[in-house]
MIDOMAR-145402 format. One record per atom (N, C-alpha, C): residue number from 0; z, x, y; atom name; residue in three letters. Coordinates in pm, 1 decimal, always signed. Layout:
BEGIN
  nr        Z        X        Y atom rest
 NUM        Z        X        Y   CA  ALA
...
REM end
This chain:
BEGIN
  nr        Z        X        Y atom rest
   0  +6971.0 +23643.8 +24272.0    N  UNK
   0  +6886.0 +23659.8 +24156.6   CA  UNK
   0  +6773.2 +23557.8 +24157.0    C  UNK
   1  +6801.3 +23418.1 +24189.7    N  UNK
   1  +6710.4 +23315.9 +24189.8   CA  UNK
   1  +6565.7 +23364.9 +24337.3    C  UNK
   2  +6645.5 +23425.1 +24394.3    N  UNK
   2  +6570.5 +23430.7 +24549.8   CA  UNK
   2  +6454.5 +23594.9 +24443.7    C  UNK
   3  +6476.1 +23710.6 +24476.7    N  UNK
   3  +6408.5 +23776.1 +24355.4   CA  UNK
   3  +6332.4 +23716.7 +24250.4    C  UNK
   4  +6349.7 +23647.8 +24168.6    N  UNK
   4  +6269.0 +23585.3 +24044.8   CA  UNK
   4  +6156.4 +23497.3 +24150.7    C  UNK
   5  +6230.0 +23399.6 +24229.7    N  UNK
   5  +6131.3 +23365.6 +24261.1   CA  UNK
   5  +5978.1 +23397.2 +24323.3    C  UNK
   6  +6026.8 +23522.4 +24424.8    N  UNK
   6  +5967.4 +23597.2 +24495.6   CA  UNK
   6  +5828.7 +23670.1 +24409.8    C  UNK
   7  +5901.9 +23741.0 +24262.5    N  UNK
   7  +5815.9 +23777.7 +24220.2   CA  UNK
   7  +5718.0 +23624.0 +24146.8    C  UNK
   8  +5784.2 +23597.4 +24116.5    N  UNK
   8  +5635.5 +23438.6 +24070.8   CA  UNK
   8  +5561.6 +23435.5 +24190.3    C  UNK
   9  +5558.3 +23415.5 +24316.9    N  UNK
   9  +5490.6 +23399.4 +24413.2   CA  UNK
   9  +5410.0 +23488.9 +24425.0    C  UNK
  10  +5440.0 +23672.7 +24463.4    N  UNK
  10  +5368.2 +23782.2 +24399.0   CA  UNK
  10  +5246.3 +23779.8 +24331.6    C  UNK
  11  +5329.1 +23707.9 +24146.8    N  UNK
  11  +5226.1 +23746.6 +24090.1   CA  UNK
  11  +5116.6 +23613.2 +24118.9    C  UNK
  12  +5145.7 +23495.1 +24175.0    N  UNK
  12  +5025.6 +23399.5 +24223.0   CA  UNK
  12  +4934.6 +23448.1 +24264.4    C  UNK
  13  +4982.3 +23488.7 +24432.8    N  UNK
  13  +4939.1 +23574.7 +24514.8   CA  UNK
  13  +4821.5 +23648.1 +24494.5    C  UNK
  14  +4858.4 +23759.7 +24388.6    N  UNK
  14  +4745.3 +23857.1 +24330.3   CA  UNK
  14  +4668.9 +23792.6 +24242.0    C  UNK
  15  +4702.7 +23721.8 +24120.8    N  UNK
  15  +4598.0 +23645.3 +24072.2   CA  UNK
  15  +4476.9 +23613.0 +24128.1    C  UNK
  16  +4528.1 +23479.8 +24210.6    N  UNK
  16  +4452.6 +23390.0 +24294.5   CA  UNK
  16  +4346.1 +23513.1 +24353.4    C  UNK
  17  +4426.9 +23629.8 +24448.4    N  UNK
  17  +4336.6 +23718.0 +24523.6   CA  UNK
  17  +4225.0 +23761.2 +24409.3    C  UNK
  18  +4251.3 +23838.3 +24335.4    N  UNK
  18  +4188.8 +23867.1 +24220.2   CA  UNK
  18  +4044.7 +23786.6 +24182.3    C  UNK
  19  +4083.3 +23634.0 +24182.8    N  UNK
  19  +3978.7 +23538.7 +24141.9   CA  UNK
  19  +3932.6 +23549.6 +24249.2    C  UNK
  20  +3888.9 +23534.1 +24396.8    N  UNK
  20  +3840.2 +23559.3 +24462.3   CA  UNK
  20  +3730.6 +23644.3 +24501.7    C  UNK
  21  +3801.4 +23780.0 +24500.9    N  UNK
  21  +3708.4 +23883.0 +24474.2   CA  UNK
  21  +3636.0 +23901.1 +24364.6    C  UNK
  22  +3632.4 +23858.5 +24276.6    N  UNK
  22  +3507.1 +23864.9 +24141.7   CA  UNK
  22  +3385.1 +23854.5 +24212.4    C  UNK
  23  +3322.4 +23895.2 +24140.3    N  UNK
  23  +3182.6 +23885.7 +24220.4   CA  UNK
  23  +3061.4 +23839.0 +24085.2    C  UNK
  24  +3040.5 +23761.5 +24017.3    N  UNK
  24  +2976.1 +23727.7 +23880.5   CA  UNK
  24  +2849.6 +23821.8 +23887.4    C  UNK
  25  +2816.3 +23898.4 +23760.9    N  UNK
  25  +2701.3 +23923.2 +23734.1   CA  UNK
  25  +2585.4 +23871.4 +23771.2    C  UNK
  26  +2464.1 +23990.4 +23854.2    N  UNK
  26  +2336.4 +23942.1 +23878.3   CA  UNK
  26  +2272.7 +23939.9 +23803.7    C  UNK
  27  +2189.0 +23812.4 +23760.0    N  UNK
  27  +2061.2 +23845.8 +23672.5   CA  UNK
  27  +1971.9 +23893.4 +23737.5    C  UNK
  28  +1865.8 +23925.8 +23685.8    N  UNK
  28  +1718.6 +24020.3 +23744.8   CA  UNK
  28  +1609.3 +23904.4 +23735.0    C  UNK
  29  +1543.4 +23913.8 +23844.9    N  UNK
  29  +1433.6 +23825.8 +23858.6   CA  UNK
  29  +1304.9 +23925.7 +23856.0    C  UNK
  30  +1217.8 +23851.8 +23797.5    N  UNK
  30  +1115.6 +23909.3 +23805.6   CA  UNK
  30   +990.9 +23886.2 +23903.4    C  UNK
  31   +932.3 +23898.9 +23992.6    N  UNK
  31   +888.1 +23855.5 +24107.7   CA  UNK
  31   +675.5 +23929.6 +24103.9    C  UNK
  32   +602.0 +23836.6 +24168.9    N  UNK
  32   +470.2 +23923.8 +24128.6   CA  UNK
  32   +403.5 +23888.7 +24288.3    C  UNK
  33   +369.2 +23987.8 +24347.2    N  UNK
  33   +377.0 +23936.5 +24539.7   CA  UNK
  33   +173.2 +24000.0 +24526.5    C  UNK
  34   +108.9 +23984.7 +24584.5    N  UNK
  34    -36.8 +23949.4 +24575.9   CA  UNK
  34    -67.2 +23956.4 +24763.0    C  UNK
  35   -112.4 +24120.8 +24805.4    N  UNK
  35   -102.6 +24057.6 +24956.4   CA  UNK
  35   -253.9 +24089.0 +24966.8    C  UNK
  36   -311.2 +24022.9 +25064.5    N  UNK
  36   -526.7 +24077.2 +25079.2   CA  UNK
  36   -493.3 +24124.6 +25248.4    C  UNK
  37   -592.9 +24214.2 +25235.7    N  UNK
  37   -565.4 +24317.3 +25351.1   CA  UNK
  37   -705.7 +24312.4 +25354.9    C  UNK
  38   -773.5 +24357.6 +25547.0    N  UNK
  38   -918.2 +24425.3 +25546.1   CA  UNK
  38   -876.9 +24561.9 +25607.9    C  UNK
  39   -986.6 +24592.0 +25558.7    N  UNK
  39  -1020.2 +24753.0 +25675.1   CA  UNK
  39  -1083.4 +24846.6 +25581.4    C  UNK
  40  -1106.7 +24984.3 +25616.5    N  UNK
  40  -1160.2 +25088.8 +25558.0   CA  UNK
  40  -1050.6 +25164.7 +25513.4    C  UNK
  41  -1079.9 +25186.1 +25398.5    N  UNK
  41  -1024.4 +25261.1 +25280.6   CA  UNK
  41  -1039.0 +25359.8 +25165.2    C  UNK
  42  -1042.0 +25455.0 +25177.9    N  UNK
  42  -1106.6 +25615.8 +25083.9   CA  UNK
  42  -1043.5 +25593.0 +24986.0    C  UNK
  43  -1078.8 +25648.3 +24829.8    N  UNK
  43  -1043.1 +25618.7 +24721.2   CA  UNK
  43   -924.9 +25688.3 +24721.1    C  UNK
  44   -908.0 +25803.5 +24799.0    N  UNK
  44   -786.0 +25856.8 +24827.5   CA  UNK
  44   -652.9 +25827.0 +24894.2    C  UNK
  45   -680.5 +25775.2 +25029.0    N  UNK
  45   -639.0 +25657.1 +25084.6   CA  UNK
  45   -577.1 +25571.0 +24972.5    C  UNK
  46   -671.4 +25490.9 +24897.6    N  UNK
  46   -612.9 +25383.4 +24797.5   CA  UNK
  46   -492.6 +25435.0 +24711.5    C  UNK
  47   -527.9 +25555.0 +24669.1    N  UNK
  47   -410.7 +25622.8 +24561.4   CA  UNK
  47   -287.6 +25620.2 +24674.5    C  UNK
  48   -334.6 +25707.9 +24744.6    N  UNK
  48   -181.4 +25726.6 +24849.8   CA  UNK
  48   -106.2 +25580.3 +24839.6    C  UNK
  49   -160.4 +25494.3 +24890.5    N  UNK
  49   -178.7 +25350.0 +24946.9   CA  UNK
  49    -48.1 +25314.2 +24822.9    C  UNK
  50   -134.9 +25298.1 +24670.0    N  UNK
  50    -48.4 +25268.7 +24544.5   CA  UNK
  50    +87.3 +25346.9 +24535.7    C  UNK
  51   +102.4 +25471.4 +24580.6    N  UNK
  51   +202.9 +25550.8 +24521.2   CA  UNK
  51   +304.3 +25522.3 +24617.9    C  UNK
  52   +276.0 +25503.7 +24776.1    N  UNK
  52   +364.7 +25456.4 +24845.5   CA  UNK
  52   +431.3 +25329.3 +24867.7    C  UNK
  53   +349.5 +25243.9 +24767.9    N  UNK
  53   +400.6 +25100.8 +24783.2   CA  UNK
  53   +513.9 +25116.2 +24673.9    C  UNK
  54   +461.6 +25176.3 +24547.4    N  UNK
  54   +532.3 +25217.9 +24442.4   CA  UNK
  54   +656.0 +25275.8 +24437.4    C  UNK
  55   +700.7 +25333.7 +24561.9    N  UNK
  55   +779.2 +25388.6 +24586.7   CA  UNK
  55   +945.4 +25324.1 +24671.7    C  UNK
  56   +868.2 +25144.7 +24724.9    N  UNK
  56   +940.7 +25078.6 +24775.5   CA  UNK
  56  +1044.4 +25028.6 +24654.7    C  UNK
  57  +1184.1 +24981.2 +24707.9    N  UNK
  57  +1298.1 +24942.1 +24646.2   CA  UNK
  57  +1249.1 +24806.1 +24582.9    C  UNK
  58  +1249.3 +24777.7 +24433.2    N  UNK
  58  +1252.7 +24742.2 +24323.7   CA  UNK
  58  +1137.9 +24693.2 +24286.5    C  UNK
  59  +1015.6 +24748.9 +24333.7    N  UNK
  59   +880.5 +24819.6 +24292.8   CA  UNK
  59   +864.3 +24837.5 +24113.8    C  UNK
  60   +841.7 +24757.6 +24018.5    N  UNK
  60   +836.7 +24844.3 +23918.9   CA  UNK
  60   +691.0 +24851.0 +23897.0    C  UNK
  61   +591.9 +24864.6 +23967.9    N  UNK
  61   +447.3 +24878.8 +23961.0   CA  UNK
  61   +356.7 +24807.1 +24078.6    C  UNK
  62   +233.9 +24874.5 +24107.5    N  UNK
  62   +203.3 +24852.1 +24256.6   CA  UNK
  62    +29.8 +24888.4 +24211.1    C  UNK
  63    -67.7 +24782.0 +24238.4    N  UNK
  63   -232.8 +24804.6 +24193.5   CA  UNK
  63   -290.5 +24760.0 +24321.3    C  UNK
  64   -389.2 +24824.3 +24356.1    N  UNK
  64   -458.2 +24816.5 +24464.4   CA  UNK
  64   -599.1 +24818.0 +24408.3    C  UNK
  65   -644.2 +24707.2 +24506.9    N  UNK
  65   -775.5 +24699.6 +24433.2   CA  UNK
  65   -895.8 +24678.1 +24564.8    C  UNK
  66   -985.5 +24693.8 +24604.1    N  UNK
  66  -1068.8 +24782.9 +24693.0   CA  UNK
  66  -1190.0 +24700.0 +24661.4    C  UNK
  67  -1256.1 +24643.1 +24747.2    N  UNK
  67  -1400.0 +24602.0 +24767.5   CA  UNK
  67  -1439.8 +24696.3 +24902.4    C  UNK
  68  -1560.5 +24788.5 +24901.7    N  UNK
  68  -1584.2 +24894.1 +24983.0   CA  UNK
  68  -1719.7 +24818.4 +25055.8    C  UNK
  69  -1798.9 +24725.8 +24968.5    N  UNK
  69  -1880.4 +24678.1 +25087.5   CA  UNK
  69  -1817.0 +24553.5 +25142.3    C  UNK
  70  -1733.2 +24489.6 +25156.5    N  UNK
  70  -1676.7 +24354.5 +25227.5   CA  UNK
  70  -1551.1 +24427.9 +25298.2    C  UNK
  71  -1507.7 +24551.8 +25257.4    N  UNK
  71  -1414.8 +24642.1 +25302.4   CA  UNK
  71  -1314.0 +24565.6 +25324.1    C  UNK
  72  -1265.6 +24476.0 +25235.6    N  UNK
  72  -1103.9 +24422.2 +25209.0   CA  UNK
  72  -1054.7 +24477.0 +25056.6    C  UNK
  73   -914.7 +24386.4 +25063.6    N  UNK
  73   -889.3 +24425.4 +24930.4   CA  UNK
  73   -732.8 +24367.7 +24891.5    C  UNK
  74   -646.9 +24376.2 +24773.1    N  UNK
  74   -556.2 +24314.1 +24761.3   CA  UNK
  74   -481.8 +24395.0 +24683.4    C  UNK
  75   -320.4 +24372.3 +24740.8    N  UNK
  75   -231.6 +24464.3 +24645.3   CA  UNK
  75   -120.8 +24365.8 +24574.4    C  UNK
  76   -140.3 +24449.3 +24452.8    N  UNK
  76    -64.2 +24340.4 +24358.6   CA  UNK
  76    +61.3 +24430.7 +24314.9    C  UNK
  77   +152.9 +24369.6 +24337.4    N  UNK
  77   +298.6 +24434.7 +24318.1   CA  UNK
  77   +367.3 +24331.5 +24230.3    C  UNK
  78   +436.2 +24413.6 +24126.2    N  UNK
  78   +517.3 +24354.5 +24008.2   CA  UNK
  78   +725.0 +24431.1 +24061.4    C  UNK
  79   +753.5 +24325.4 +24067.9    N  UNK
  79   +943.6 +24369.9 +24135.1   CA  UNK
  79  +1007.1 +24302.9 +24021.9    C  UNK
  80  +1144.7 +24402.4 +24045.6    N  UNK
  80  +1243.1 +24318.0 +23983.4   CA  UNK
  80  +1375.2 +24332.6 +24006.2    C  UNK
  81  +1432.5 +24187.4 +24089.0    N  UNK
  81  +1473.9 +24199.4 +24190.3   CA  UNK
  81  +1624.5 +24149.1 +24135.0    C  UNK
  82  +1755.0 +24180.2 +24177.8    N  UNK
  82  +1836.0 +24083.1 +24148.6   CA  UNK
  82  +1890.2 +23944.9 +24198.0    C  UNK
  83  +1935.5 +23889.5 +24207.0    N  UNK
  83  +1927.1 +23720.0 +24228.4   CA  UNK
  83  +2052.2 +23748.0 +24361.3    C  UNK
  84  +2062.7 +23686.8 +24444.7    N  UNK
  84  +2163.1 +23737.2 +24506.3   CA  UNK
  84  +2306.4 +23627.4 +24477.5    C  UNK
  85  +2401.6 +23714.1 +24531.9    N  UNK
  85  +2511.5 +23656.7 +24467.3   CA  UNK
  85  +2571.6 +23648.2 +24640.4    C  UNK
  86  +2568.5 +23674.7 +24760.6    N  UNK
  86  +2611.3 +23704.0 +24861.7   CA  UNK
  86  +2498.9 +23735.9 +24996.8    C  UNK
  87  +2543.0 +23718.8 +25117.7    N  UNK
  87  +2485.9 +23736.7 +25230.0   CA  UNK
  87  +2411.0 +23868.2 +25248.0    C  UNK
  88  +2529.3 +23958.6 +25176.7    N  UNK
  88  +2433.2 +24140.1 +25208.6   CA  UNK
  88  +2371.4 +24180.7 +25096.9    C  UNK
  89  +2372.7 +24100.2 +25006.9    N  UNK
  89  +2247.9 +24087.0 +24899.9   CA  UNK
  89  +2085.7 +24127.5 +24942.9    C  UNK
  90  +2032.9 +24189.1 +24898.3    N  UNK
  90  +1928.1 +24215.2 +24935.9   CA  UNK
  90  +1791.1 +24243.4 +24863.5    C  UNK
  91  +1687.4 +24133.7 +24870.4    N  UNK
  91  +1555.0 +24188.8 +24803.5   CA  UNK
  91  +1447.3 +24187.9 +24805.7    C  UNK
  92  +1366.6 +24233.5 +24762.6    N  UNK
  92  +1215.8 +24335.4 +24835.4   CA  UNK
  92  +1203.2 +24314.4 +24944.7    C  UNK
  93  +1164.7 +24400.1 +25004.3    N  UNK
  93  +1113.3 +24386.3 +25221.3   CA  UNK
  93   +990.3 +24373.4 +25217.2    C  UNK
  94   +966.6 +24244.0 +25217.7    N  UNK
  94   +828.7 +24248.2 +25264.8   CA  UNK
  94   +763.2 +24252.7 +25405.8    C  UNK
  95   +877.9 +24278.5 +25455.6    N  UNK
  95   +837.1 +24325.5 +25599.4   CA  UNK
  95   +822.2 +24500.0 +25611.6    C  UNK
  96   +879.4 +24561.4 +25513.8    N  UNK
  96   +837.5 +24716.4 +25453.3   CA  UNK
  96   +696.2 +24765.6 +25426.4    C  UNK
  97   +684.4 +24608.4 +25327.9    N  UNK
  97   +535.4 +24662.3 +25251.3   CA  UNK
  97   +434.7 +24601.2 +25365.1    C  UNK
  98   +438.2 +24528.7 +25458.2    N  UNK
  98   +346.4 +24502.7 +25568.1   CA  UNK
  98   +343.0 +24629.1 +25672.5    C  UNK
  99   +442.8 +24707.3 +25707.9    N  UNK
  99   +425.8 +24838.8 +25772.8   CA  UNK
  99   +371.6 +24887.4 +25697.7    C  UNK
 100   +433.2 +24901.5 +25549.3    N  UNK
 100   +358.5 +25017.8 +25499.7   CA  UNK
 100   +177.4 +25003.3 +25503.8    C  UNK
 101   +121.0 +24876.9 +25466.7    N  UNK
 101    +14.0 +24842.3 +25475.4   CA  UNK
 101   -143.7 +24917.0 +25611.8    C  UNK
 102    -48.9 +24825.1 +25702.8    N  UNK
 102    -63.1 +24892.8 +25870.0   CA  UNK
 102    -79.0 +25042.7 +25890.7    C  UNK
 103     +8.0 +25087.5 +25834.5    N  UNK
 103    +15.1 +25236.7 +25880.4   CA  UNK
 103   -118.6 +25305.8 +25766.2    C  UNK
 104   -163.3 +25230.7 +25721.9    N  UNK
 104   -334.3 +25317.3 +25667.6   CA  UNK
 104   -447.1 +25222.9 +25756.5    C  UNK
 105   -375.1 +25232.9 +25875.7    N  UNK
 105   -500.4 +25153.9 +25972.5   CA  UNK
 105   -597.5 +25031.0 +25884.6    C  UNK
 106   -485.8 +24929.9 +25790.4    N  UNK
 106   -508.6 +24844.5 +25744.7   CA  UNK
 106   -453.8 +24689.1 +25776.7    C  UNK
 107   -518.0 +24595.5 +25792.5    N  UNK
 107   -471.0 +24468.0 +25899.8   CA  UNK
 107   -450.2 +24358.7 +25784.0    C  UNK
 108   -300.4 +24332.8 +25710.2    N  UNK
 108   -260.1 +24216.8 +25627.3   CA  UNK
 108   -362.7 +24143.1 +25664.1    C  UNK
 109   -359.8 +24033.1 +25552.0    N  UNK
 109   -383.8 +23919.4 +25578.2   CA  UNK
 109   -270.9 +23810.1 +25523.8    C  UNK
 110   -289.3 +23747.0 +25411.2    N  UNK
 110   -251.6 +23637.9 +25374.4   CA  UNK
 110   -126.4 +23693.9 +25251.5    C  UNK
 111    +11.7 +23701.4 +25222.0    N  UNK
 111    +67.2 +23718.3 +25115.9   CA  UNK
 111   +102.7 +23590.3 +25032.1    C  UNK
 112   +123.7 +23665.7 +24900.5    N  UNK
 112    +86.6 +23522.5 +24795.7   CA  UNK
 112   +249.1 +23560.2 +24696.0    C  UNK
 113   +387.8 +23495.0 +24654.6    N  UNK
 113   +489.1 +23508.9 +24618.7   CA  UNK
 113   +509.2 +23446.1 +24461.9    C  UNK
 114   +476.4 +23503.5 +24327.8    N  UNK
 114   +529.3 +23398.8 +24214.3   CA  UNK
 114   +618.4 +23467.8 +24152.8    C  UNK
 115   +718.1 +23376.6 +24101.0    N  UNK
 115   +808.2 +23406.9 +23988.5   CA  UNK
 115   +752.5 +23379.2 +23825.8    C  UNK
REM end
């Protein structure tokens, strides 16, 4: 009987302890504002596309592109909101995403700018 009783106290340690372990605490949300200047040639159409596809990246909540046509640069201003990470496979905004995405309108980054 003693060998049983005890067994289960150990048990229920066991799972506890495991239990506390695996918790994983609530993420808060960060709010993030990324500012990148790009050159090249760009159609007002182009630009829309340009906005709707950035807009479209993971935790994107708004994406402005803004266009100088005679210096033919320009800068995109993206508003995220991201969660804080709590772990290694945590994951947030790619800004290695929004630099392809950039590129692929035969547009050449320049300088990105990161505030909270």
């Amino acid at each position: 009987m003693k060998v049983s009783g005890l067994f289960v106290l150990q048990c229920l340690l066991f799972f506890s302890f495991f239990s506390i372990a695996q918790y994983k605490s609530p993420s808060k949300e960060i709010k993030k504002q990324y500012h990148y200047t790009f050159t090249g040639i760009l159609s007002s159409q182009l630009k829309q596309n340009l906005e709707e596809n950035i807009a479209t990246l993971k935790f994107v909540s708004s994406a402005k592109v803004k266009y100088k046509t005679e210096a033919q640069s320009g800068e995109v201003f993206i508003q995220t909101t991201e969660l804080t990470a709590t772990s290694e496979e945590d994951q947030g905004f790619d800004i290695i995403a929004l630099k392809k995405l950039i590129s692929s309108f035969n547009l050449t980054p320049l300088e990105l700018n990161v505030t909270q």
